[in-house]
N, C-alpha and C positions, 0 to 999 in steps of 0.2 A: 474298426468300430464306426458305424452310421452316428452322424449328428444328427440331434432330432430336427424338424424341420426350421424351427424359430433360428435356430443355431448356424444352421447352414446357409441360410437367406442370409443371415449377417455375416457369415465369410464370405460369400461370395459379392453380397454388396460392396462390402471393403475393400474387395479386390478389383472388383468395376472401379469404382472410385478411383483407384492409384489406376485405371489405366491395365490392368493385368488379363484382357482379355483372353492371352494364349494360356491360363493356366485352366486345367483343365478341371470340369466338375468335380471328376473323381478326384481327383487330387485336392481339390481343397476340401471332399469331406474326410478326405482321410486325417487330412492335418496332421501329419507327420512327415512333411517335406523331408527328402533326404539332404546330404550334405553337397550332391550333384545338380540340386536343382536351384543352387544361389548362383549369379543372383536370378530374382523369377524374371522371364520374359514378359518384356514390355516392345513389341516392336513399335516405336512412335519415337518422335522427336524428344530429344532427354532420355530415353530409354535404353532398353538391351536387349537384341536379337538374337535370341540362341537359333542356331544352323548346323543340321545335322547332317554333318561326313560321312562318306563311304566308310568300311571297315577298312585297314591298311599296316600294316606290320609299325612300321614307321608313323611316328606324328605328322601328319600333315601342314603344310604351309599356308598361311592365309594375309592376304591383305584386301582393305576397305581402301581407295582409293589413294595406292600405294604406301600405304599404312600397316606396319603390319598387327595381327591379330593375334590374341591371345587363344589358344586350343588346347583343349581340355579335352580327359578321356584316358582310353585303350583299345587296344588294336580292334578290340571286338564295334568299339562305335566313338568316333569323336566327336566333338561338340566347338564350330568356332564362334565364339562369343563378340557383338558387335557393337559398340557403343555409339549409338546413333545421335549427332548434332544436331541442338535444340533448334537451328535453324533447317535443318533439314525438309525439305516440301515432301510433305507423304505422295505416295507413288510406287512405281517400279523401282529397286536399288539393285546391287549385286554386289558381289566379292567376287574376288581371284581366289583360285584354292590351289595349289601345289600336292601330289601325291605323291606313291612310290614312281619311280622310274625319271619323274624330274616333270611328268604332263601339267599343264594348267589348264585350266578350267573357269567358265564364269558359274557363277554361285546364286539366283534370283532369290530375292526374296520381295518382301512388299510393306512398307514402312505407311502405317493406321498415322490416322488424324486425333490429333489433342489439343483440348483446348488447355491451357494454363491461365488463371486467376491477372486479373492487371489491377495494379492498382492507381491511381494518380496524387500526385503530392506537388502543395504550393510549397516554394522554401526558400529560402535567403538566396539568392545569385551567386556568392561568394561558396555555398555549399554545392553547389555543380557545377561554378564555371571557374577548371583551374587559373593558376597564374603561369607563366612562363615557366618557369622554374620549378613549379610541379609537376608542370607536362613536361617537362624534361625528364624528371627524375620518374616520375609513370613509363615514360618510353623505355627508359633502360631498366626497370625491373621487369618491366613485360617482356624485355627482348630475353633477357635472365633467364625469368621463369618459363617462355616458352623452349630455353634447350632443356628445363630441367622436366618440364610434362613430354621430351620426346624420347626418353628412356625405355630401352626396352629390356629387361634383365634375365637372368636365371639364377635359383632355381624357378621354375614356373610355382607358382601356390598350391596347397594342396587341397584347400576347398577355400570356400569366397563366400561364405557365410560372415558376415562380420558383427562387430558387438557395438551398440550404440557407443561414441567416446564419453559422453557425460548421458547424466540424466538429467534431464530439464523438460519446459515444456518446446513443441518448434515452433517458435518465434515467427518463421516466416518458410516458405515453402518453397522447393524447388522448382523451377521457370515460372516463379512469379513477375510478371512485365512490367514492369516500373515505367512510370511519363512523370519526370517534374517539371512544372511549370511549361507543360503541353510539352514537351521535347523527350521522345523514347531515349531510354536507356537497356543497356543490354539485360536479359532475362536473366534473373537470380540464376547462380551457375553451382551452387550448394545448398545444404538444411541449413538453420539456424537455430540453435538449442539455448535457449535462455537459462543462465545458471550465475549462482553469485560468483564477483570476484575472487578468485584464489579455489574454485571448484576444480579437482582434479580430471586432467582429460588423459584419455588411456587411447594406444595405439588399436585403432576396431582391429585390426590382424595382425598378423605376423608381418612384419616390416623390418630394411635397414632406411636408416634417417638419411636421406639425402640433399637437404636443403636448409637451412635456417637462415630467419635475416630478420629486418625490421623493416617492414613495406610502408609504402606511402598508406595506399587503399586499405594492407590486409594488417596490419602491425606486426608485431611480433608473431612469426610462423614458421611452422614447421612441416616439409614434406616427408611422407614416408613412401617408399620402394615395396610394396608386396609381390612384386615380379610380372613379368608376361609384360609389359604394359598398363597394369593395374598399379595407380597411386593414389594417395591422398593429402589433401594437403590442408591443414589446421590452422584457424588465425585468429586475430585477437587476443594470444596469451599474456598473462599477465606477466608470466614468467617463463624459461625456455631450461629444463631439465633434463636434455640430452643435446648430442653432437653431434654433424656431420659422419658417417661413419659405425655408428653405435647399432647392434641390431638387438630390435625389440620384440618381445613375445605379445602375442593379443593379451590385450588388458592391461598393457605395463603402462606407469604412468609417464608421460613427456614433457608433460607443461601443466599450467594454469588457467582454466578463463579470467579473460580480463577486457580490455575494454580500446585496449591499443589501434591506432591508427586509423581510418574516418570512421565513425560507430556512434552512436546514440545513447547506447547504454552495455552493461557488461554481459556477452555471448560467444560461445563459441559457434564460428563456420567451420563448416566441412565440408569441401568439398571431392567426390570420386569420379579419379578420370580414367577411361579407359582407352585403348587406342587414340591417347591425346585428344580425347572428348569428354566434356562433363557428363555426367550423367548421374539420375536419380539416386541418390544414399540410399533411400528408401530400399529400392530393389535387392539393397545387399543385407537386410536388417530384418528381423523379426516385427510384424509389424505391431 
């Protein structure tokens, strides 16, 4: 079915907007994305690079900068999925691809320019510049949480369409560039969904829980394992309703919005990493 023209201007603006250049006309008038085309291509900083593989009996091997990649597909056409860092300088990039026989391969592709939103904020000194004893305790959850983002599991996913975790409005956007008190900070590396305390938050896919704790920065949070390299990871609950271990079906519930660990008021972040990169929620959600 054709959208009338008013209709189709607006899909297709809203997809200029997020940045979704490579989706194509047809496709957004059809508006009936299949369950193969989550999440949508965004090749740009914060985004996701879909790269299309030879045909090959076997799944094919991929890594980004010996990282490896999540690939999706069948024999008749694979797809390696690439989750490109928000720090990334658009240009020339590539992958490695592995085939049948064991050959590798470089893989080009071409990583578009985006601008992301900045914002500036004056604010108390105490609220950016830690104490010893914070930066201590920062160092070792970061060192923590970065073996826990370099998981790569199976089974791989069976589609990457995901479901908002709450419903709220977003609070704040992903790689929006923070400056307090003139001094950059790193670019927002998730959504944030504003919803009241004790709002139920649901696993967006299928997931096994791999993570729980009580962060300095994130507060009370919980990682989920969707496979391949794809995870998520939820913060701010008020409460933590699963375990290490536990595997959860999309939609099930895990926690609570709440308000824990440095925050302003009560929200859930989310953030999805792919190939140990954050990258846009947006891409994996209806928009």
């Amino acid at each position: 079915m054709t959208l009338p023209t008013r209709s189709r201007r607006q899909v297709l603006g809203a997809l200029a907007a997020m940045g979704l250049g490579a989706l194509s006309a047809d496709r957004a008038e059809a508006a009936d994305l299949q369950p193969t085309d989550w999440p949508l291509a965004s090749a740009v900083p914060g985004g996701v690079a879909r790269l299309a593989l030879e045909t090959a009996t076997d799944r094919p091997r991929a890594w980004s900068e010996g990282v490896p990649l999540l690939v999706l597909g069948a024999p008749a056409g694979w797809t390696a999925l690439v989750g490109i860092p928000l720090s990334a300088v658009p240009g020339d990039a590539q992958i490695e691809v592995e085939t049948d026989g064991g050959t590798r391969r470089a893989l080009p592709y071409r990583i578009g320019p985006k601008a992301y939103a900045e914002q500036r904020l004056k604010v108390a000194p105490r609220t950016v510049e830690l104490s010893p004893e914070d930066l201590a305790r920062h160092e070792r959850e970061r060192s923590h949480q970065q073996a826990v983002m370099a998981r790569f599991s199976e089974p791989l996913p069976d589609g990457l369409r995901m479901l908002a975790p709450v419903d709220g409005r977003r609070s704040s956007s992903f790689g929006l560039r923070r400056v307090f008190n003139g001094q950059a900070r790193q670019p927002h590396s998730g959504m944030d969904i504003a919803a009241a305390t004790g709002t139920p938050v649901r696993a967006p896919l299928a997931a096994r829980v791999v993570d729980t704790g009580d962060y300095f920065f994130n507060g009370q949070t919980v990682w989920l394992d969707h496979g391949g390299g794809l995870l998520s990871m939820l913060c701010h609950l008020s409460r933590i309703e699963v375990r290490v271990g536990d595997v959860l079906a999309a939609g099930q519930v895990l926690g609570a919005v709440g308000a824990t660990g440095r925050v302003t008021g009560p929200h859930l972040h989310w953030s999805v990493l792919l190939n140990r990169t954050a990258v846009d929620p947006a891409l994996f959600i209806h928009a």
